[in-house]
Every structure is written in C-alpha cells, then in structure tokens.
mmCIF file of the N, C-alpha and C atoms, coordinates in Angstrom:
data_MODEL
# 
_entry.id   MODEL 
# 
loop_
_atom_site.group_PDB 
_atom_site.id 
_atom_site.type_symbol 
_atom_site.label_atom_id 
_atom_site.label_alt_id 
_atom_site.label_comp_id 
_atom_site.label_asym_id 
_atom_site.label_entity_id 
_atom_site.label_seq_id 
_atom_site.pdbx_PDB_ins_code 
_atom_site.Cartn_x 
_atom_site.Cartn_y 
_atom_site.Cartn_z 
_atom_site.occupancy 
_atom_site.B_iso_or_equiv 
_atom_site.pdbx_formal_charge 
_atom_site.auth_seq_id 
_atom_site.auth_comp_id 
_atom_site.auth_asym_id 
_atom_site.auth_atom_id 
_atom_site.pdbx_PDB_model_num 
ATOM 1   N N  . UNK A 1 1  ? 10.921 11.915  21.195 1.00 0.00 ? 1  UNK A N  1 
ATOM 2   C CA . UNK A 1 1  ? 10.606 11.765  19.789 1.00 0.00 ? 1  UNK A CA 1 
ATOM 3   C C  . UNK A 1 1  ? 9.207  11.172  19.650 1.00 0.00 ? 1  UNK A C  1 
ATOM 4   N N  . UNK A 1 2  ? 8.743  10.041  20.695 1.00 0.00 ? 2  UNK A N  1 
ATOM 5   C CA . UNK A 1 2  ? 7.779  8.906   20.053 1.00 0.00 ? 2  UNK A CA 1 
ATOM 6   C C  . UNK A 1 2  ? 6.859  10.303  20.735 1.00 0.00 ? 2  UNK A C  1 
ATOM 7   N N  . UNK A 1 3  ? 6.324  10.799  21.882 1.00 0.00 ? 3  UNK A N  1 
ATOM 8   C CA . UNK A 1 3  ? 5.798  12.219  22.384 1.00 0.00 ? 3  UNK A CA 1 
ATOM 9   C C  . UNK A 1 3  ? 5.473  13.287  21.105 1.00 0.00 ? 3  UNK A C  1 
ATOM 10  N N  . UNK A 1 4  ? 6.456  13.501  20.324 1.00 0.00 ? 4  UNK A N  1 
ATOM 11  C CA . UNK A 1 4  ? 6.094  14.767  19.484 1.00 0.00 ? 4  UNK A CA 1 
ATOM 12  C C  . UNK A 1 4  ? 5.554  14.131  18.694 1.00 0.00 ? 4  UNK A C  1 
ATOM 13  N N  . UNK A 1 5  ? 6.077  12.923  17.911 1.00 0.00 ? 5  UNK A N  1 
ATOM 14  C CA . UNK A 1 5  ? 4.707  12.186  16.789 1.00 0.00 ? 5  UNK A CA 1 
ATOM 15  C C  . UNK A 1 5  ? 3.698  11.875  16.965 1.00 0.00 ? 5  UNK A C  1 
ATOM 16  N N  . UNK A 1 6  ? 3.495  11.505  18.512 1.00 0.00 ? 6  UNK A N  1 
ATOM 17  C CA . UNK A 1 6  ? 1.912  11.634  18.687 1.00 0.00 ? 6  UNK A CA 1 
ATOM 18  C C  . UNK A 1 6  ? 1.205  13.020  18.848 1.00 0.00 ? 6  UNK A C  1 
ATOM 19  N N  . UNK A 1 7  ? 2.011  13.845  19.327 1.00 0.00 ? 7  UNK A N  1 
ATOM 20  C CA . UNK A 1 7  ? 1.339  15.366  19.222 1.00 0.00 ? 7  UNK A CA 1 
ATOM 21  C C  . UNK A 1 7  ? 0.911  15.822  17.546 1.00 0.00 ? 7  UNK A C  1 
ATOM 22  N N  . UNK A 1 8  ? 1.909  15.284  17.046 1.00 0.00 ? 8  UNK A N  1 
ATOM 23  C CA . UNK A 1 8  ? 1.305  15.721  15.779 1.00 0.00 ? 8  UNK A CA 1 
ATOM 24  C C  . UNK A 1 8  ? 0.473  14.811  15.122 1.00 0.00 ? 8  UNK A C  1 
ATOM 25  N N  . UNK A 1 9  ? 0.816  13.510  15.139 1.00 0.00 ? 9  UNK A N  1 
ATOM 26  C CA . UNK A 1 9  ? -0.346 12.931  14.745 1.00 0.00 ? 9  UNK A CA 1 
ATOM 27  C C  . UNK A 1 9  ? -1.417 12.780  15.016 1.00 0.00 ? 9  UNK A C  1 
ATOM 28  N N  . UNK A 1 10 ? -2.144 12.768  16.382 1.00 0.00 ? 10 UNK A N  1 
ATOM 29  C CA . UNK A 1 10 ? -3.263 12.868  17.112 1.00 0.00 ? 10 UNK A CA 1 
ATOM 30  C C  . UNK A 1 10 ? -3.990 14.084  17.106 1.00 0.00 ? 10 UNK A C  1 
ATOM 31  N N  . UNK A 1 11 ? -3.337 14.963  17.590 1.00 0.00 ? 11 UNK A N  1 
ATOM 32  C CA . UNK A 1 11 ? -3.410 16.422  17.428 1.00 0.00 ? 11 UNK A CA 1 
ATOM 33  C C  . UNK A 1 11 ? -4.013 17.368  16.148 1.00 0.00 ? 11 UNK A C  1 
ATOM 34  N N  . UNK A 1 12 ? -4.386 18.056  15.883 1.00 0.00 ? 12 UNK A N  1 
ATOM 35  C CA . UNK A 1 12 ? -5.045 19.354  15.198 1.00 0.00 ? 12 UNK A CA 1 
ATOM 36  C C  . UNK A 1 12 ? -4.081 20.463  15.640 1.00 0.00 ? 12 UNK A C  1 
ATOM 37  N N  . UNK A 1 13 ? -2.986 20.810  15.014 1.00 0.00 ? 13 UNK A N  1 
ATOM 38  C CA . UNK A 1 13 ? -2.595 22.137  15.801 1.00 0.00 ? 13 UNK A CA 1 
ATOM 39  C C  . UNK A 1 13 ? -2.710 23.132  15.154 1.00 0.00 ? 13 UNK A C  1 
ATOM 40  N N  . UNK A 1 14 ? -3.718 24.459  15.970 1.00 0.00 ? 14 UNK A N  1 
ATOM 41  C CA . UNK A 1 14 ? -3.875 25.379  15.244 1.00 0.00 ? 14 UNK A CA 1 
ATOM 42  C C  . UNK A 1 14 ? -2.841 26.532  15.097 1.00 0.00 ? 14 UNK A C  1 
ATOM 43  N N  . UNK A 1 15 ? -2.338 26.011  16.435 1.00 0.00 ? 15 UNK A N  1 
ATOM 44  C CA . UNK A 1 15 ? -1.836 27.520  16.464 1.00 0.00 ? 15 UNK A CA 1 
ATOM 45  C C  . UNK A 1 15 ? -0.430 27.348  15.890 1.00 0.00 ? 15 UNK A C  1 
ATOM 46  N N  . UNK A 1 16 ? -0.195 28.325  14.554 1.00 0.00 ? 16 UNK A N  1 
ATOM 47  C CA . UNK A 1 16 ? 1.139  29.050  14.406 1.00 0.00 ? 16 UNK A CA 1 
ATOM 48  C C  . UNK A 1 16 ? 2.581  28.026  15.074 1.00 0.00 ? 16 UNK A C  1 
ATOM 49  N N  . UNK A 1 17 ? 2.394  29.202  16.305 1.00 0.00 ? 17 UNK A N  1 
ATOM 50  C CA . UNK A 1 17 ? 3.484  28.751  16.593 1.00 0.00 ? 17 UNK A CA 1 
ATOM 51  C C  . UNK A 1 17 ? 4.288  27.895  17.511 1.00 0.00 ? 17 UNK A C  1 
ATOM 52  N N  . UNK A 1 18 ? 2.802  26.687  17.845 1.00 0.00 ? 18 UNK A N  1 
ATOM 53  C CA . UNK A 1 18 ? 3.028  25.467  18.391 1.00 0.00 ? 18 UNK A CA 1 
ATOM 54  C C  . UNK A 1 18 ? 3.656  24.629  16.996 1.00 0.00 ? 18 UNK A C  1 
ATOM 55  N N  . UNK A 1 19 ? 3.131  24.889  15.963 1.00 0.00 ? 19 UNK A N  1 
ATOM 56  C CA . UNK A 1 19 ? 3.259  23.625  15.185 1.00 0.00 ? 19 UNK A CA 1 
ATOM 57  C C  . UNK A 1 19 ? 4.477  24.167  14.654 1.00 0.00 ? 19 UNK A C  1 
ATOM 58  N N  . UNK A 1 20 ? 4.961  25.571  14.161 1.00 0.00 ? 20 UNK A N  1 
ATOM 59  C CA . UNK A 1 20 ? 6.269  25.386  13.882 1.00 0.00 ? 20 UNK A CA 1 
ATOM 60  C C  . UNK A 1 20 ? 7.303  24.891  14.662 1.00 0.00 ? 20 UNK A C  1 
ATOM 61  N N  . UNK A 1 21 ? 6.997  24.947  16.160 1.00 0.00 ? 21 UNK A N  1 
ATOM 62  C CA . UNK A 1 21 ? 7.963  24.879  17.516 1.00 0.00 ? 21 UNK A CA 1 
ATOM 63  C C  . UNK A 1 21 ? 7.867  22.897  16.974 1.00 0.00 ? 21 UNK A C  1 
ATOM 64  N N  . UNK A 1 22 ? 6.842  22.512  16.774 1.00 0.00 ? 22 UNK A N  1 
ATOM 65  C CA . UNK A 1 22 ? 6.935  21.152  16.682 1.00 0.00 ? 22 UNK A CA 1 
ATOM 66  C C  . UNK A 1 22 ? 7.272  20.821  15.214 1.00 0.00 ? 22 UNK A C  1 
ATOM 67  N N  . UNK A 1 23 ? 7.500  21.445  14.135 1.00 0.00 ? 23 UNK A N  1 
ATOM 68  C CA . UNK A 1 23 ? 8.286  21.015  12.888 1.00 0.00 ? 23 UNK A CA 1 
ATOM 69  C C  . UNK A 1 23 ? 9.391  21.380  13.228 1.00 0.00 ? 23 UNK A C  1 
ATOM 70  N N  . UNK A 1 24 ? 10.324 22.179  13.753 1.00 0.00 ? 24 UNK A N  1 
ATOM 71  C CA . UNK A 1 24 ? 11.365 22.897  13.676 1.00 0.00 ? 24 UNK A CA 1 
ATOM 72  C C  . UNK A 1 24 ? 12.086 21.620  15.069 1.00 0.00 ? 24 UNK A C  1 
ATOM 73  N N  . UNK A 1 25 ? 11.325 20.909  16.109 1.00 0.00 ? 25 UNK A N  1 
ATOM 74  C CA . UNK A 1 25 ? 11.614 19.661  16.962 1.00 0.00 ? 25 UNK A CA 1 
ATOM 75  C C  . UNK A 1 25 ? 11.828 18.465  15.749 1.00 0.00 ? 25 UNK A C  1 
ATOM 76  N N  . UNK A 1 26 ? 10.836 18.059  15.399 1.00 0.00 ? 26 UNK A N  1 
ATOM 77  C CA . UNK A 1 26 ? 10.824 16.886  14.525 1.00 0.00 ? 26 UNK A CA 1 
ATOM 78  C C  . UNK A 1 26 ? 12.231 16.860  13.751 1.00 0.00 ? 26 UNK A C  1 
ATOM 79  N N  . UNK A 1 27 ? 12.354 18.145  12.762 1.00 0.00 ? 27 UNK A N  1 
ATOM 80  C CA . UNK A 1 27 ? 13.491 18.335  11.850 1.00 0.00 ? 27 UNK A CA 1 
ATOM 81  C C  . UNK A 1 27 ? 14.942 18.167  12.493 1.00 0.00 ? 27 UNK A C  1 
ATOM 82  N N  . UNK A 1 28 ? 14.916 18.185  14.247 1.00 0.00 ? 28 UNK A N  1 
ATOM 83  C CA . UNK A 1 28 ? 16.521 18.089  14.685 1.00 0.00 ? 28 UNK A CA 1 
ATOM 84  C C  . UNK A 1 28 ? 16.855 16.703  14.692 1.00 0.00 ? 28 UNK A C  1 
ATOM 85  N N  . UNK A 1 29 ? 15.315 15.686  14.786 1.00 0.00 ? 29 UNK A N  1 
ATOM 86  C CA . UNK A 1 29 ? 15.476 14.064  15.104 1.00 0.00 ? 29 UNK A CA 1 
ATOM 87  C C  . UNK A 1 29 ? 15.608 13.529  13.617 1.00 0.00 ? 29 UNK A C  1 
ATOM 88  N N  . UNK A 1 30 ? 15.618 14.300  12.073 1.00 0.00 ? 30 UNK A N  1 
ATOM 89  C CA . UNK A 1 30 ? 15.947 13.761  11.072 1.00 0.00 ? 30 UNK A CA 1 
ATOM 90  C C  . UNK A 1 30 ? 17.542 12.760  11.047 1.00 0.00 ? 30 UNK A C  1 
ATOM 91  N N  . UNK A 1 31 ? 18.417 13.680  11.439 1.00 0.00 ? 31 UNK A N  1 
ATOM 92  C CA . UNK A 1 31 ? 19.982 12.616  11.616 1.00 0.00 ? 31 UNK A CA 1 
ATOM 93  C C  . UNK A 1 31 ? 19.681 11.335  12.254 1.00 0.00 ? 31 UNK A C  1 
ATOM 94  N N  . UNK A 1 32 ? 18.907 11.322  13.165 1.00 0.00 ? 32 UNK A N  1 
ATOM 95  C CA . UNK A 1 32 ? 18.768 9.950   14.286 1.00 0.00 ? 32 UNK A CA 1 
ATOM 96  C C  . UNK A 1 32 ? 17.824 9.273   13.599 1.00 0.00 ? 32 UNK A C  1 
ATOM 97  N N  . UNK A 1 33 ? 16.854 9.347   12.777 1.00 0.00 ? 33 UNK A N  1 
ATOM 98  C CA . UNK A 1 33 ? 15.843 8.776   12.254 1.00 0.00 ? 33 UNK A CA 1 
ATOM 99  C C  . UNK A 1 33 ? 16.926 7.627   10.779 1.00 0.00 ? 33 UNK A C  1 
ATOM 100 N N  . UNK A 1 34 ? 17.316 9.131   10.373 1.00 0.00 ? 34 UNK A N  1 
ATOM 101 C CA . UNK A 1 34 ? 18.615 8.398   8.834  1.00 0.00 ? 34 UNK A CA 1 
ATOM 102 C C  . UNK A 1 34 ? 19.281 7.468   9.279  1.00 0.00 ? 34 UNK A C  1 
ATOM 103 N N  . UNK A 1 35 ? 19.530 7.549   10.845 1.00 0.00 ? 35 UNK A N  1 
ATOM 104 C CA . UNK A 1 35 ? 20.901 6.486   11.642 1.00 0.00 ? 35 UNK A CA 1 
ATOM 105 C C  . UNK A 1 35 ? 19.533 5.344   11.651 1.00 0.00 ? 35 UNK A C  1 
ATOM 106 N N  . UNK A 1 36 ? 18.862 5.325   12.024 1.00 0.00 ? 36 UNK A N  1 
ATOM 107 C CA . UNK A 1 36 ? 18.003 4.165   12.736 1.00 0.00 ? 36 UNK A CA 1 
ATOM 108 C C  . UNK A 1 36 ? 17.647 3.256   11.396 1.00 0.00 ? 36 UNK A C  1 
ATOM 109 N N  . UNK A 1 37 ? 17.483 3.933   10.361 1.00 0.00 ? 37 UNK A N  1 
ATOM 110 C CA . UNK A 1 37 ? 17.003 3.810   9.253  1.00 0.00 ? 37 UNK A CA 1 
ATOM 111 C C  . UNK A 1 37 ? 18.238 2.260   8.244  1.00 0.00 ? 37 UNK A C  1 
ATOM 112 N N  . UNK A 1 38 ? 19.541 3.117   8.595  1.00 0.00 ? 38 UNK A N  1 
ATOM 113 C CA . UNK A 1 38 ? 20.191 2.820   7.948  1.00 0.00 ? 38 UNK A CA 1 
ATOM 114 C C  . UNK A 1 38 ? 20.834 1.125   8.707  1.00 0.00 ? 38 UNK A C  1 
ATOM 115 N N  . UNK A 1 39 ? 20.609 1.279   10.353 1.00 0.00 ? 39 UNK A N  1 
ATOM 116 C CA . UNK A 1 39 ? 20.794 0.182   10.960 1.00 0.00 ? 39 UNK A CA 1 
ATOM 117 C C  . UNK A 1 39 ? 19.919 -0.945  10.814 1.00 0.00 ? 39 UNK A C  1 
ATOM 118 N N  . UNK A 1 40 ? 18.583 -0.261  10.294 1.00 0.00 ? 40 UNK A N  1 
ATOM 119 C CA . UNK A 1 40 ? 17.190 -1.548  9.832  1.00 0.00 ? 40 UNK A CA 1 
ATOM 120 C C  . UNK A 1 40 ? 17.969 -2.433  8.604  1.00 0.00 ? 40 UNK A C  1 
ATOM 121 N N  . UNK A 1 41 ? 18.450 -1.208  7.730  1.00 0.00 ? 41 UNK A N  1 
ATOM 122 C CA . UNK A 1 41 ? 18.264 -1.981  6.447  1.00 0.00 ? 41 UNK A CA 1 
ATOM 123 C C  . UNK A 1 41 ? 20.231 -2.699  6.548  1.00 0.00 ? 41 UNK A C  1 
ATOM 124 N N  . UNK A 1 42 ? 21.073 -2.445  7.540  1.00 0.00 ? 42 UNK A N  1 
ATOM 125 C CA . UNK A 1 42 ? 22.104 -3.395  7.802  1.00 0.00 ? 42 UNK A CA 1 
ATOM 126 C C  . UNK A 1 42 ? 21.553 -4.837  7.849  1.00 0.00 ? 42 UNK A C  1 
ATOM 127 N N  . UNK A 1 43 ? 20.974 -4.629  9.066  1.00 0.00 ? 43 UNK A N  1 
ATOM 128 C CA . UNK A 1 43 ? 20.011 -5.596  9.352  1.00 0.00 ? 43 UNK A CA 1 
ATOM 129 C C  . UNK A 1 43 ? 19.682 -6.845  8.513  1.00 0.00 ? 43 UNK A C  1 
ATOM 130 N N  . UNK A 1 44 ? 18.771 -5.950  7.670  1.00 0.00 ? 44 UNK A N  1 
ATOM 131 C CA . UNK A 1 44 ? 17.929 -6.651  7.022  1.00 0.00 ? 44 UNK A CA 1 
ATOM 132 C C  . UNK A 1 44 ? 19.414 -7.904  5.817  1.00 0.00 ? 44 UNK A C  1 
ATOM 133 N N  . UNK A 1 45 ? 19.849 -6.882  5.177  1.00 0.00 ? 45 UNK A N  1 
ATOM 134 C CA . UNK A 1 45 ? 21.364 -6.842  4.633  1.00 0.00 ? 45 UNK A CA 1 
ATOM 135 C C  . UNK A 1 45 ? 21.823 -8.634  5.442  1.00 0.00 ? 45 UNK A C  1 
ATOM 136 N N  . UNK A 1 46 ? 22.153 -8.459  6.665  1.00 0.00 ? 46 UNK A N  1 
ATOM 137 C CA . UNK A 1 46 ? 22.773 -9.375  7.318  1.00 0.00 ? 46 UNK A CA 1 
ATOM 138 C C  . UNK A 1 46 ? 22.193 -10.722 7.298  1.00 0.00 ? 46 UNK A C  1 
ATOM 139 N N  . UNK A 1 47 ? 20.746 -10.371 7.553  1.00 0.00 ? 47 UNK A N  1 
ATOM 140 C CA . UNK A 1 47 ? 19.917 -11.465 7.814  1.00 0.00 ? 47 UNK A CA 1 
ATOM 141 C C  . UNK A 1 47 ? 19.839 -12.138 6.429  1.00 0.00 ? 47 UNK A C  1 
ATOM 142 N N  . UNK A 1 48 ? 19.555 -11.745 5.572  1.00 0.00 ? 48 UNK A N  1 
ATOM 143 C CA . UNK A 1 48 ? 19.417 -11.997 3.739  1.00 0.00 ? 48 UNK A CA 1 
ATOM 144 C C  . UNK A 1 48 ? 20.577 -12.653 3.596  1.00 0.00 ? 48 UNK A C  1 
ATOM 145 N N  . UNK A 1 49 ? 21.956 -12.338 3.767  1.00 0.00 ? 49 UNK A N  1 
ATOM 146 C CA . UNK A 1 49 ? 23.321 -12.742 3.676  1.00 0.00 ? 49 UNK A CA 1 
ATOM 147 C C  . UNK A 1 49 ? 23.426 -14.243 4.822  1.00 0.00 ? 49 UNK A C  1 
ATOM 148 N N  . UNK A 1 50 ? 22.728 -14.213 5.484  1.00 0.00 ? 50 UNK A N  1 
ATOM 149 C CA . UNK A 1 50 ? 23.144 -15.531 6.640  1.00 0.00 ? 50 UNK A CA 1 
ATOM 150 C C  . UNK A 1 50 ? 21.711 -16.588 5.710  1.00 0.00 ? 50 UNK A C  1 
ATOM 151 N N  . UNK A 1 51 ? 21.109 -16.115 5.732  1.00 0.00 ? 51 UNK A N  1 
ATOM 152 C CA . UNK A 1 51 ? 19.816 -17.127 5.028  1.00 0.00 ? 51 UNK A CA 1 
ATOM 153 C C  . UNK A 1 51 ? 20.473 -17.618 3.629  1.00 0.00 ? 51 UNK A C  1 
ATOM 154 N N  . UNK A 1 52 ? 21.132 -16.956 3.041  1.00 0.00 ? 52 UNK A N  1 
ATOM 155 C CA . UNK A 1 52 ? 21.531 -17.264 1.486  1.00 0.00 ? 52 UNK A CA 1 
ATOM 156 C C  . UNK A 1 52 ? 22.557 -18.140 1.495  1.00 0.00 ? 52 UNK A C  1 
ATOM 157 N N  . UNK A 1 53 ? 23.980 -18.022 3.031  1.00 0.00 ? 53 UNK A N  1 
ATOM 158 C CA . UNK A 1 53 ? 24.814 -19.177 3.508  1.00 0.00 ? 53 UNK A CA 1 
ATOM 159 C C  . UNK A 1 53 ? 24.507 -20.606 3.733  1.00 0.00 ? 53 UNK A C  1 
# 
C-alpha cells in the first residue's frame, strides 16, 4: 500500500495503463483504509472518554 502511494504521489504517470493498473490497486485497499480509519477515530473516542473520567 505505503509503495503504490508513493508511486503515485512522487511519480508523473503517463502512461494509460500504468496509472489505471495503479487506480484500479489503490481502489482494492479502500475497505482496509475505512477499517484503519474507523479504529483511529475508536481510539480517539476512548481516549476522550478516559480523560473526561
């Protein structure tokens, strides 16, 4: 994952059908990104809830 965001972020890609091959990658790590996402803001959730105790 952290590999293809630097390809695309660093990167210029011209060609076609590197960069769809690398949107059509990115788009399978959306579920795992929503999971990671959703464990930050538990997180955050928990920590807010123990500080307010």
């Amino acid at each position: 994952m952290r590999r293809l965001r630097n390809q695309m972020v660093h990167e210029y890609i011209e060609d076609l059908s590197i960069l769809s091959n690398a949107l059509n990658l990115a788009h399978a790590f959306v579920p795992e990104l929503l999971a990671a996402a959703a464990r930050c803001v538990q997180e955050v959730e928990r920590i807010r809830a123990n500080r307010a105790a």
